[in-house]
N, C-alpha and C positions, 0 to 999 in steps of 0.2 A: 776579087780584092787582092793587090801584090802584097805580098810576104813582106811584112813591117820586122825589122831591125830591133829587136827589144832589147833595151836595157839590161847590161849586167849589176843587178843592183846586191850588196852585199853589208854584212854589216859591218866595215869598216870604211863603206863612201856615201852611205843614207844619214849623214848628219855632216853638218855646217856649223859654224859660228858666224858666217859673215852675217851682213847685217840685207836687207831687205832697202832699195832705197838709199844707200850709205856706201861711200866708196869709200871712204877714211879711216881705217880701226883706232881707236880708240883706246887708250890703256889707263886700267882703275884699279882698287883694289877688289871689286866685285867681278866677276867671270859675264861673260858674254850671255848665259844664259839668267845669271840671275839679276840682270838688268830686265831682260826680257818681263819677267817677275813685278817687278818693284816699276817697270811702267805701265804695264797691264792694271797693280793696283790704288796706284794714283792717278788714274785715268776718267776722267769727268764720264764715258761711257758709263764705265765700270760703274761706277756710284752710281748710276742711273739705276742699275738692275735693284738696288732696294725697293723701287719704287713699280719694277716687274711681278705680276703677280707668278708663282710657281703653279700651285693648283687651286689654294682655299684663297677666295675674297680677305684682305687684312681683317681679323676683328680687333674692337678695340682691346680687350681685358686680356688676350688668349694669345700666346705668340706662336705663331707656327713659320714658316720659312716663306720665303723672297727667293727672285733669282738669286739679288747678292749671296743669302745666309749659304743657299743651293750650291753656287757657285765656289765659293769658297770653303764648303765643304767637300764638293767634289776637287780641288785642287789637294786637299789635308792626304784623300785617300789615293788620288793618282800620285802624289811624292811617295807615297805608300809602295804602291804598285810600281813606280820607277826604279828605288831602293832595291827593291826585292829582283828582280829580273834583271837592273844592272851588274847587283852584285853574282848570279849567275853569269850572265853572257860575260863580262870580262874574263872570262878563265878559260874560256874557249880558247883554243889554239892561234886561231885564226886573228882571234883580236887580243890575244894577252902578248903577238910579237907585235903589234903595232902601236908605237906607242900614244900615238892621237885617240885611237878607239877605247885602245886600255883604260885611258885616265876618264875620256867620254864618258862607257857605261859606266864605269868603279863611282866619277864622281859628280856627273852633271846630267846624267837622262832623268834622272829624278828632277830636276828643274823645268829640263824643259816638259818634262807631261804635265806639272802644277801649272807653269804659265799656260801651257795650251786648253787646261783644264779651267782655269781663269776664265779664258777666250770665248768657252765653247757655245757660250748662251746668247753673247754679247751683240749678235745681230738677230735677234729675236726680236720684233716689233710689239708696241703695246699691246698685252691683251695675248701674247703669244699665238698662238695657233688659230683663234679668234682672228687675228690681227691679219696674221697671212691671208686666210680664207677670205674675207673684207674685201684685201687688195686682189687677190684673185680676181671674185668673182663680179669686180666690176668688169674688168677687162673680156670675162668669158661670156656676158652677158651684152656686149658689146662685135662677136665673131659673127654674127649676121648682119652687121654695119660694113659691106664691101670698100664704100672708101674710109673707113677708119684701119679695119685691118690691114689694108693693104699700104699703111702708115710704115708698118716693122714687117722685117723677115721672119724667115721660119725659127729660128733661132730665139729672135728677140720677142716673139709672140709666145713662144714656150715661156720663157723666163718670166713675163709678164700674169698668161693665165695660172703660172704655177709658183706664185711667188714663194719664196726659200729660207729661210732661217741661216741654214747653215751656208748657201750662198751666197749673203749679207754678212755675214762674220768677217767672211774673207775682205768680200767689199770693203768692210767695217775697218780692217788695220789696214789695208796697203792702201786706199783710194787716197790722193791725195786732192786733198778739198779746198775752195779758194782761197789763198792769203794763208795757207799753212805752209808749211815744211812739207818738202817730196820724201816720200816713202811713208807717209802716216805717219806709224808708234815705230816702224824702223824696229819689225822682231829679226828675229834671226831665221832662216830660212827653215829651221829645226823647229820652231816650235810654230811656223806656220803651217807645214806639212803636215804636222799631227795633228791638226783644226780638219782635215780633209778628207770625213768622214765617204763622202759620195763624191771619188773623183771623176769627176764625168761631166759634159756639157747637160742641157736640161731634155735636147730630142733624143740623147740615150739612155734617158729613162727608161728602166724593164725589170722590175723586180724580181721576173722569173729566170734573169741573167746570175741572181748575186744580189747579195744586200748592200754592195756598194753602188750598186744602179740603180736604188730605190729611190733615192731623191739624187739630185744634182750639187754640185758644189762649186760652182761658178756661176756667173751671169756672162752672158756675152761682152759685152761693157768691160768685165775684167779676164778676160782669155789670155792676152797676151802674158797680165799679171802672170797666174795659174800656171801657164807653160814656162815661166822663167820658173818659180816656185817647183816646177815635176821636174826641169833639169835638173836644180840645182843639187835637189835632193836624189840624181838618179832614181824617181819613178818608173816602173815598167809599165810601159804605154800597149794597151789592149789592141785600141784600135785607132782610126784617124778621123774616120767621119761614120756616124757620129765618134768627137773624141774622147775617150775612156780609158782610164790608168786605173790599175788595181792599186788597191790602197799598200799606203804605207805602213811598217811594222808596227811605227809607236803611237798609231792610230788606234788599236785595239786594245792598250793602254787606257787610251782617255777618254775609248768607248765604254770600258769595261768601270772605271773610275765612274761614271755618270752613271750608267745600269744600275750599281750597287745602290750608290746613296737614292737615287728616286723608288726604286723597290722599297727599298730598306724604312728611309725617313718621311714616305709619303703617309709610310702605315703608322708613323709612331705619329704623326701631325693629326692622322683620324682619333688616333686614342687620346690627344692629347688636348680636341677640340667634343669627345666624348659619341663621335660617330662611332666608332670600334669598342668593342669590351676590350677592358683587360687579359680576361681568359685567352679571347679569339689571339689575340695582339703576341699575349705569353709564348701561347702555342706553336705559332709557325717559328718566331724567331730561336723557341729551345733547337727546333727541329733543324734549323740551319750552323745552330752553337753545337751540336752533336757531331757533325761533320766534321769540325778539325778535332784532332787523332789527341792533340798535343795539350788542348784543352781538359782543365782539372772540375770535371760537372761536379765534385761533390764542393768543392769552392763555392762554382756557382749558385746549386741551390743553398749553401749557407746565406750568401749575400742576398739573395733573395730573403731570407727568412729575418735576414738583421733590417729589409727595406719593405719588410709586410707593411707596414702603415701608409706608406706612401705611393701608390700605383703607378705615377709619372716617371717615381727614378726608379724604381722597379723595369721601367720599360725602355727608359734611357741607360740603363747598365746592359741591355738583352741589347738594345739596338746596337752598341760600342762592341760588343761580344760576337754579334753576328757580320758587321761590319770586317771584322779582325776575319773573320773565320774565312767570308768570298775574297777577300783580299788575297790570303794564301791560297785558294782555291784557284782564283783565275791566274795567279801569276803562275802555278804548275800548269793548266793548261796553256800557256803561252810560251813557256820553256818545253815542255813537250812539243807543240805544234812548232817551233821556231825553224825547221829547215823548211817546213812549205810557208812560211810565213815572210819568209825574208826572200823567198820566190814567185812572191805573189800570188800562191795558188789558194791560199788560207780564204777560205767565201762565208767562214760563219762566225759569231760573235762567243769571246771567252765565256761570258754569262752563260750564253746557251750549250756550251760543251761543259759545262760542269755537272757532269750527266747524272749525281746524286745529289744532286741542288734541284735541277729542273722538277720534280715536281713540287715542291714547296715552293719555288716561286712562281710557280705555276697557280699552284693556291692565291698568294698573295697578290697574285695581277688579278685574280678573277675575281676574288673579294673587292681589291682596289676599283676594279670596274663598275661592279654592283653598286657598293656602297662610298665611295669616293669621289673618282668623276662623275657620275652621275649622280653627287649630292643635289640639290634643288639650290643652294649654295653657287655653287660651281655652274650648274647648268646657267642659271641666271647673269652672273656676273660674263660668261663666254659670250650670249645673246648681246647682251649690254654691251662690249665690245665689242662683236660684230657690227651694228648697228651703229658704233662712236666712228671706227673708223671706217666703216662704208660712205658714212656721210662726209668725212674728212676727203676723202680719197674724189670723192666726187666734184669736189669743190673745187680743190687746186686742178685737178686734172682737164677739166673744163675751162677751168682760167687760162692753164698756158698754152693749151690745144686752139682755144678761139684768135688766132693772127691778132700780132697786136693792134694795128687798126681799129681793126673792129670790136676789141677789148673795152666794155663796162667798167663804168662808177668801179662796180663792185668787182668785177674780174680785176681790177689794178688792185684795190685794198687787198681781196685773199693773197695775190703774190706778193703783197710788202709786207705781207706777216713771214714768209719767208727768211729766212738767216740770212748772214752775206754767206757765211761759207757756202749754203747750199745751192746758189743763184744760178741761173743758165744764162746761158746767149741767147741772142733771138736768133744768131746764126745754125745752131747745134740742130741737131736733128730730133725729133719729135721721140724718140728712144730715149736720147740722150738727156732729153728734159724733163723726160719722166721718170728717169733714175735719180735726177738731182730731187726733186719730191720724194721721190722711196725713201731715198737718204735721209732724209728730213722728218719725214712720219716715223721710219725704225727709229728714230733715235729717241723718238717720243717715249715718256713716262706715261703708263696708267693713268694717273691725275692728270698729268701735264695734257694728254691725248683728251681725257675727259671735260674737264676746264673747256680747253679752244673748242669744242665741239658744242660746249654751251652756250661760250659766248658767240659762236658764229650764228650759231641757229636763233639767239637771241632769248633763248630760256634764262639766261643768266647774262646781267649786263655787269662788263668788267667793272673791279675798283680803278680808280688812278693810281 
């Protein structure tokens, strides 16, 4: 392989304002990034994710979190995590004489990790993980069809058996869809880059490379995207083919931002739906409020003893508590690790180097595992989705695969339930037609997925 040319990336040319899609700038009284923001949250996506399940099936009487509540939670803690590591890295040398970076970290990286934290869910298909696996394994189940596969390349048959969450996200803001506006939501190149958990195509998948190789974060479909987005933000490019960029700095921000609150609020949503004791629940999270230095426990257990009656805010004061505590936690390991981090050698996640955390939340994933995802709850409602969108997936995919010609009654109706945005050509290529559906299905709600799965199969005949 010849000796690739990498990237000098530093922390005063890994952030952008421009815009994504947009050659015009723009002048408001709001900053560049916090438009980013405020279009993220008015985004018909976005509102979609209330209707995403996180991990418990909605019940009715019991509130426990949605992607949205998820989501917007993990934006509250990444502005958190921005704040705190801004106001360190500005004082560096290097970026306290520049004045672009200066004012950057001092007053806008907290911005752009909440937008990007907004973002991070937002190509997650109904039914999450249920939802991927679906669309997968139609396709995998289809790789001893010689003339089917030999429909896509190597490339486009990875992206297809391994459908992506976080390679939908991206899809998700820049694709531009028919009869819209170029550039999608038009973020800024900064808070796209920090959505770019797995920068890598999908055949350089290798987990035993780096945890940024474990999943992919592009589709073939948007490469070009992706490589404009690694310029612009000076990414340092690994390798060519497969192609692989070690991640961005303020990617481990809004990994770390995500880590905390699914640890943290998956266990307070068990105690709060009465899978978890209060004891169990108390326990780990004292054991993580012990950890910041700065904290006043004899406070703590007073307020616990003024919130005895109540076990919920008893465990909603410990959750805000321990919350507060990995927040300071990760953001020192990320000011520590920050010279091999902004060199791209950093290959493991701040959560995990918080080397007096790791066993307690080592506890808490293993309890969450036992008792949590593997509620009877949870397992059912994943099933149940698997099976909505297997069947979804099957339908249209068949429809636009069969040449129009030869296309049925019923192959035209499934594609007129189609949107205009997400339509294809009859010209486009069989890759190509299959993503305008991907599109179409991610964007699907839980009900909304559930619903057309009814009424197609006829279990349920719509209303007018």
């Amino acid at each position: 392989m010849p000796h690739l040319k990498k990237t000098h990336m530093k922390w005063t040319n890994c952030f952008s304002n421009k815009r994504f899609g947009v050659d015009i700038e723009t002048r408001g009284p709001r900053t560049e990034y916090e438009r980013d923001y405020d279009r993220l949250i008015f985004s018909s996506a976005f509102r979609r994710l209330q209707n995403k399940t996180q991990v418990f099936p909605l019940p009715r009487h019991v509130f426990v979190h949605n992607r949205l509540t998820h989501s917007l939670e993990v934006a509250s803690v990444g502005k958190s995590l921005g704040k705190i590591v801004g106001n360190e890295l500005y004082q560096i040398t290097e970026i306290n004489q520049d004045d672009n970076a200066r004012k950057f970290y001092r007053n806008h990286l907290k911005n752009v990790i909440a937008s990007a934290c907004l973002a991070h869910d937002m190509g997650n298909p109904a039914f999450g993980h249920s939802g991927e696996d679906a669309i997968s394994k139609y396709f995998i189940d289809k790789e001893d069809d010689k003339k089917f596969r030999d429909l896509f390349s190597d490339e486009q048959w990875e992206d297809l058996t391994n459908f992506e969450g976080n390679a939908n996200a991206l899809r998700l803001l820049t694709k531009q869809l028919k009869h819209r506006l170029k550039g999608a939501y038009r973020l800024t190149y900064s808070t796209l880059v920090s959505i770019l958990k797995y920068p890598c195509e999908s055949l350089a998948v290798d987990d035993t490379k780096g945890k940024h190789r474990s999943k992919f974060g592009f589709f073939d479909d948007d490469r070009e995207t992706f490589k404009l987005i690694a310029k612009e933000a000076n990414l340092i490019k690994e390798q060519d083919k497969p192609l692989v960029y070690s991640r961005h700095p303020f990617v481990y921000l809004v990994e770390a931002a995500d880590d905390i609150c699914y640890n943290i609020i998956d266990f307070e949503d068990g105690h709060r739906l009465g899978i978890l004791t209060t004891k169990e629940v108390k326990k780990q999270f004292l054991k993580i409020i012990k950890l910041n230095e700065n904290e006043d426990f004899t406070h703590v257990k007073n307020t616990l003893k003024e919130l005895e009656n109540d076990a919920n805010e008893q465990i909603a004061y410990l959750r805000a508590k321990s919350i507060n505590a990995l927040i300071l936690l990760a953001a020192k390991v990320f000011i520590d690790k920050k010279d091999i981090i902004i060199k791209g050698q950093y290959k493991n996640s701040l959560i995990k180097d918080i080397i007096q955390a790791k066993p307690i939340l080592e506890k808490i994933e293993e309890i969450s595992i036992k008792k949590l995802y593997n509620h009877h709850s949870v397992v059912k409602i994943e099933l149940a989705g698997f099976n909505i969108m297997s069947g979804l997936i099957e339908d249209f995919v068949e429809a636009l695969l069969t040449p129009k010609k030869d296309r049925k009654k019923r192959h035209k109706k499934v594609l007129s339930l189609i949107p205009v945005q997400y339509r294809f050509e009859e010209t486009e290529s069989e890759y190509a037609k299959i993503m305008c559906v991907l599109d179409f299905m991610s964007g699907m709600t839980d009900l909304f997925a559930l619903q057309l799965y009814k009424n197609i199969k006829g279990i349920e005949i719509p209303e007018i």
